[in-house]
N, C-alpha and C positions, 0 to 999 in steps of 0.2 A: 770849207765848212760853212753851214747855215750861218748868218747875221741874220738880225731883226730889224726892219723896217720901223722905226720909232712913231711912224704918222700910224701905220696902219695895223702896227703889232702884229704881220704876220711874217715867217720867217722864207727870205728869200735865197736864193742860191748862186754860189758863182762858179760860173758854169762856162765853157769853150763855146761859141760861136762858131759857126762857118756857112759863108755867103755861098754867091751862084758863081764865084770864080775861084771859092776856093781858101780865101785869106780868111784866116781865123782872128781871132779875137776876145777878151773877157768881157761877160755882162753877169749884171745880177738880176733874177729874175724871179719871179712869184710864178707859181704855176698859173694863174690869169694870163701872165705875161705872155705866155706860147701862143694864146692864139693871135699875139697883134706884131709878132715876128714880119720884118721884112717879107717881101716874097721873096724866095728863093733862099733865105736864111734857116738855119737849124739850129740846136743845140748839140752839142756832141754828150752822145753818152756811152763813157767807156767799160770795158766786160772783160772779167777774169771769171776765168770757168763758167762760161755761158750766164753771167750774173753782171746787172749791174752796179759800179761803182761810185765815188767818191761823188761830189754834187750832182754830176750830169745824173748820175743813179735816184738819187733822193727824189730831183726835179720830176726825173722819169715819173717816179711812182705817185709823186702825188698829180703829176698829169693825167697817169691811167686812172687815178682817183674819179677824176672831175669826168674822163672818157664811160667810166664804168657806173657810173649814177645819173646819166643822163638818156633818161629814159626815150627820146626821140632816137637815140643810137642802139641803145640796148633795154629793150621794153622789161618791165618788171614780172609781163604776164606768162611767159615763158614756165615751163615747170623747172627748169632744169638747164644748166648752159650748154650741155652737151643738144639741145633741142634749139637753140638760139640759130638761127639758119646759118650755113657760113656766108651767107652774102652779105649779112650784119656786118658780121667780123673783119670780113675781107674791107669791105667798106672803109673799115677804123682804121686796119691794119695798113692796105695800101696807098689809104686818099690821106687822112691825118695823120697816120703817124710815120706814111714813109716823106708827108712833106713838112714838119715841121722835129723830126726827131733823127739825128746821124749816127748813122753808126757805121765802121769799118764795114767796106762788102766782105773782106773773110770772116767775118762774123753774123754779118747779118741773119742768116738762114736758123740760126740757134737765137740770135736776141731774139727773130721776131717769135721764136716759140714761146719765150719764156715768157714775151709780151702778152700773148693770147694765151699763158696759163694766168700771169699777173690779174690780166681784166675778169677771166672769172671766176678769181678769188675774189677779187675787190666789188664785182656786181653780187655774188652770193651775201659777201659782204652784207652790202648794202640793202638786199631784203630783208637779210637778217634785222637789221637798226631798226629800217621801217615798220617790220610787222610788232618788235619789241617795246618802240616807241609809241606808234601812232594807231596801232589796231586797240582799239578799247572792250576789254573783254565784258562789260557789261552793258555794252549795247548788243542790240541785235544787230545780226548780218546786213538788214536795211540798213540800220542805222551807221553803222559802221563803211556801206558802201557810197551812201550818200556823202559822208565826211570825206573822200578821198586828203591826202594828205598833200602839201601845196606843191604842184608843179607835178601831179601824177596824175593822166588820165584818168576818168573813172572806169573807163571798162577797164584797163588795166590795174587798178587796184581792186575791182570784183575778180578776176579772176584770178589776181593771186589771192584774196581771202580764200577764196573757193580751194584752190591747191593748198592754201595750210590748216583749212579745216576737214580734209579728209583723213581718216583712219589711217593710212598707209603714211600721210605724212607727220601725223600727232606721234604715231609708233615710231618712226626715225627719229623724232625730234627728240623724245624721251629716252632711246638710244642712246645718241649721239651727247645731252648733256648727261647722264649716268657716266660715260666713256670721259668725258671732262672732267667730273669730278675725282676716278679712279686716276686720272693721270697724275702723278707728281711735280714733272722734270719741267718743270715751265720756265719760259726764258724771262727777262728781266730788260733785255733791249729796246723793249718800246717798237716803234715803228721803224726805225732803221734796220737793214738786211745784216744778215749773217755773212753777205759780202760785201760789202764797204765796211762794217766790223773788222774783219777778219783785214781787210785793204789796210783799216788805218791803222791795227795794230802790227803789221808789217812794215811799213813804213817809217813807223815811229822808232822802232826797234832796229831798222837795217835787216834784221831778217826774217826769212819766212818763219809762220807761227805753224803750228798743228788743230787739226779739227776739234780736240783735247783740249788744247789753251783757250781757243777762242769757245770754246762752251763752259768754261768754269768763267768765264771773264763775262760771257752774259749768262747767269746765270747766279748770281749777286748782287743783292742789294746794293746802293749808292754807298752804304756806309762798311762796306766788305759781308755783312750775314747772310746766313740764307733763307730763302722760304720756308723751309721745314727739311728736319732729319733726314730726310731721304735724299735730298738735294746736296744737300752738303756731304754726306757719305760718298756719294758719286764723286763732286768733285773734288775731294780729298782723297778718295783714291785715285783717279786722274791725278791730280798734282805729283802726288808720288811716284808715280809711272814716270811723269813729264823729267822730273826731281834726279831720275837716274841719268838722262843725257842720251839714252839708249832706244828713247822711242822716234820713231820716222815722223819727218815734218808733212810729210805728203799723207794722204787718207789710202789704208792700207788693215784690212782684217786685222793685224796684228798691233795695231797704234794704240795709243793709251784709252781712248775714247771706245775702240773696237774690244780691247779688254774688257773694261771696267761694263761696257753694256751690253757684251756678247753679241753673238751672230746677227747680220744687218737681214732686215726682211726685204723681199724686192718691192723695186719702185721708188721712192726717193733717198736719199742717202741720210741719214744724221747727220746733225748737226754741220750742213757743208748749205741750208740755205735751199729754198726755190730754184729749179732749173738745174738741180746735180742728182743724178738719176746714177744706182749704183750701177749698173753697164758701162758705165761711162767714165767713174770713178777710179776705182782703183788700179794705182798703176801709172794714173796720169797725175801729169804735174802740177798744183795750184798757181802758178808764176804766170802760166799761158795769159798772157794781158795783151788786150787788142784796145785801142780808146785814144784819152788825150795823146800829144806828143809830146809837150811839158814833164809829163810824167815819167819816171825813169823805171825800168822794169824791172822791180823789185827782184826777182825771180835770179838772182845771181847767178853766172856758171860756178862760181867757186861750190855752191850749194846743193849745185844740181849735179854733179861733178861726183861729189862725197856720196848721196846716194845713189850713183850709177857704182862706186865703186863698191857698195855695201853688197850691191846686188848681185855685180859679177863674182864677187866671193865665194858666194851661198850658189850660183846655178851658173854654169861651162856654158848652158845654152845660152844664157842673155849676152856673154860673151861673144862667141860665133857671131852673134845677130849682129850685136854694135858694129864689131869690125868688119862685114858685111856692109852696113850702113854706110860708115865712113870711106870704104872703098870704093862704094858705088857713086860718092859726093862728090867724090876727088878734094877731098878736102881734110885738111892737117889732123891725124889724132890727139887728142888729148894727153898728157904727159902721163897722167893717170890710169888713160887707160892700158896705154902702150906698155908701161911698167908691169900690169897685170898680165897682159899676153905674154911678155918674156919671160913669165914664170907658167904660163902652159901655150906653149909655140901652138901657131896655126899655121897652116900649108897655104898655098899659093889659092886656094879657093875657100879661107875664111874657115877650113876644118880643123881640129884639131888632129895634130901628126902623130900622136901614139908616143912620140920617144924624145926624149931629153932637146931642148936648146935652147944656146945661147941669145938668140935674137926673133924679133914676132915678125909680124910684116913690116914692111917698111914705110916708116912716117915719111909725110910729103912734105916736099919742103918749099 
């Protein structure tokens, strides 16, 4: 977790290290700090469900912070990040942050997405402050372009004036906070992720949580209340759901959070966090943890186990598949599941036999 720095009152991280041979180590670090890393040194930062975690995570974002407001890397004159060239991006992506930020190579290919969605949320971000802060609506345009704000080129703050004072972008703008005010369901988290959230409330508990839990939990005040009626409605019905024991810890159409706010629209998931995209969601396990090695992988088979068993219950096909699986690994079934095939046999090729027996296929030994 974050401690505070008492000299400089800003809050640093402790965070896994790893040199150019390999051997890790703890340091604490200020996002400043990354850039006077050893050569050949990194920080690690670990990812569940293509998201990151626990400090190395925090570190992460407030590094993309410092990467995403510095206008020599990512120019403010841009209309748009989708218009930002990829040689910008690449730039960031492959020179800074593939040498000063670790991540597992079986993960890497999904962290670096979620990196280069991070940076341009945090650079739109960041226009946003600027025009809200430092644009003065009762100067004129000169006047306003002569002031640039300190450490922004000037042509580059004239032509983003120029992009936010045109009609097409006045008319999004008034959009988009109409669309803010209609919304109710606002988190309560602060700048912390909905995964390292969801990390530490795992953790703590010994076991995995639901998308359900971890959104009634941000989603209350410091002092348990809520923002208004509507919020609270939500997650008191969720608790209730949670309340039976009946609802699945994994994100699933039918989990207490998929009830309470009905059918997901496409493109990114609820409440599961930046980087969880429902394609990719349901079905799959939240435990999947790639990162520190200190760290112990929440994600129990005892857990994972229970609902493989829920599942084979309910469909013969997830059946078939598993013991498929396991026979192609050459590796021991689970007690669990073996128990389920002996109450619907399968044939020598993972079928289902049609007719009564006493025994499934044969566990390895």
């Amino acid at each position: 977790m974050t401690t505070t720095d008492k000299a400089s009152h800003r809050p640093y991280w402790k965070v896994q290290v790893i040199d150019s041979e390999g051997q890790r180590s703890m340091a604490h670090l200020h996002a400043q700090d990354v850039w006077y890393l050893p050569q050949g040194t990194k920080f690690v930062v670990p990812f569940v469900r293509n998201q990151p975690v626990h400090d190395g995570g925090g570190l992460l974002g407030q590094f993309l912070g410092l990467l995403a407001r510095d206008v020599n890397y990512f120019p403010i004159s841009f209309d748009s990040w989708l218009d930002v060239p990829s040689s910008y991006k690449n730039e960031v992506l492959h020179g800074i942050i593939a040498d000063k930020v670790f991540v597992e190579p079986s993960h890497r290919d999904r962290a670096y997405k979620y990196i280069l969605s991070s940076l341009g949320s945090k650079w739109k971000g960041h226009r946003y402050e600027l025009y809200k802060h430092k644009y003065k609506r009762i100067w004129t345009r000169e006047q306003n372009i002569n002031k640039p704000p300190e450490g922004i080129p000037k042509e580059q703050w004239a032509s983003f004036i120029d992009y936010r004072q045109r009609k097409t972008t006045q008319d999004m703008s008034i959009r988009n906070t109409r669309n803010r005010g209609e919304y109710q369901l606002n988190h309560t988290g602060g700048s912390k992720s909905i995964a390292r959230k969801t990390t530490e409330m795992s953790e703590s508990t010994g076991q995995e949580v639901s998308r359900g839990q971890v959104f009634v939990e941000t989603h209350k005040r410091p002092d348990g209340s809520y923002l208004n009626p509507k919020t609270r409605d939500v997650c008191e019905k969720i608790a209730e759901l949670e309340a039976t024991g009946a609802m699945p810890k994994q994100a699933a159409p039918n989990d207490s959070l998929g009830q309470v706010l009905g059918k997901e629209h496409s493109g990114r998931m609820r409440g599961m966090g930046a980087g969880v995209v429902l394609s990719e969601s349901f079905g799959s396990s939240s435990s999947e943890y790639v990162g520190e090695s200190s760290h112990a992988d929440f994600g129990s088979e005892q857990i994972l186990w229970s609902k493989l068993q829920q599942s084979l219950k309910k469909n013969e096909k997830y059946e078939e598949w598993f013991v498929k699986i396991f026979q192609h690994m050459n590796v021991p079934m689970p007690l669990e599941l073996a128990m389920l095939v002996e109450q619907h046999p399968l044939d020598s090729t993972g079928q289902h036999s049609g007719h009564s027996s006493t025994s499934g296929p044969r566990q390895q030994e």
